[in-house]
C-alpha angles and dihedrals in degrees: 000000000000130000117219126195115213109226104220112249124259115240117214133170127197105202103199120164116235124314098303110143096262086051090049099051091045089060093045086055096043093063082055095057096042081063098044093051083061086226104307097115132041117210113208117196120233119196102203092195081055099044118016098164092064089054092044089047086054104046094243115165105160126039134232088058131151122210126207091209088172094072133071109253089021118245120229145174127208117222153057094296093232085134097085100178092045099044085046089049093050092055089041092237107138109213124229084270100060091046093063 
């Protein structure tokens, strides 16, 4: 028998604000670095346009921005999230390449 120990997910949010071409690609990227975090974080979407008290509650001036909800100030990181490696370091999740 083994005994495995469940991580806690990470929880992220991406605010955007509404479909505009940065948002988009920040939800097309999203989906990649949900694969490439192999499951540990969950990445919620927050349409600031949608719901602006949840932005205002945050703090959030700029979109796209991600937000690392899981730390104390939270990190974030402010773009469209098209650099892959630098978006996964600063969320200290190595990707398959590094590993190897």
């Amino acid at each position: 028998m083994t005994d495995s120990v469940e991580r806690p997910r990470r929880v992220l949010r991406l605010y955007v604000a509404g479909h505009n071409a940065a948002a988009q690609r920040a939800r097309e990227n999203r989906l990649r670095l949900l694969a490439a975090s192999h499951a540990i974080a969950e990445i919620e979407v927050v349409d600031v346009l949608e719901q602006p008290g949840l932005a205002e509650a945050a703090g959030i001036l700029a979109t796209p921005t991600l937000s690392d909800e899981t730390r104390h100030p939270p990190r974030r990181i402010v773009g469209d999230l098209s650099d892959h490696a630098r978006v996964l370091s600063f969320l200290a999740i190595r990707s398959e390449e590094e590993k190897r």
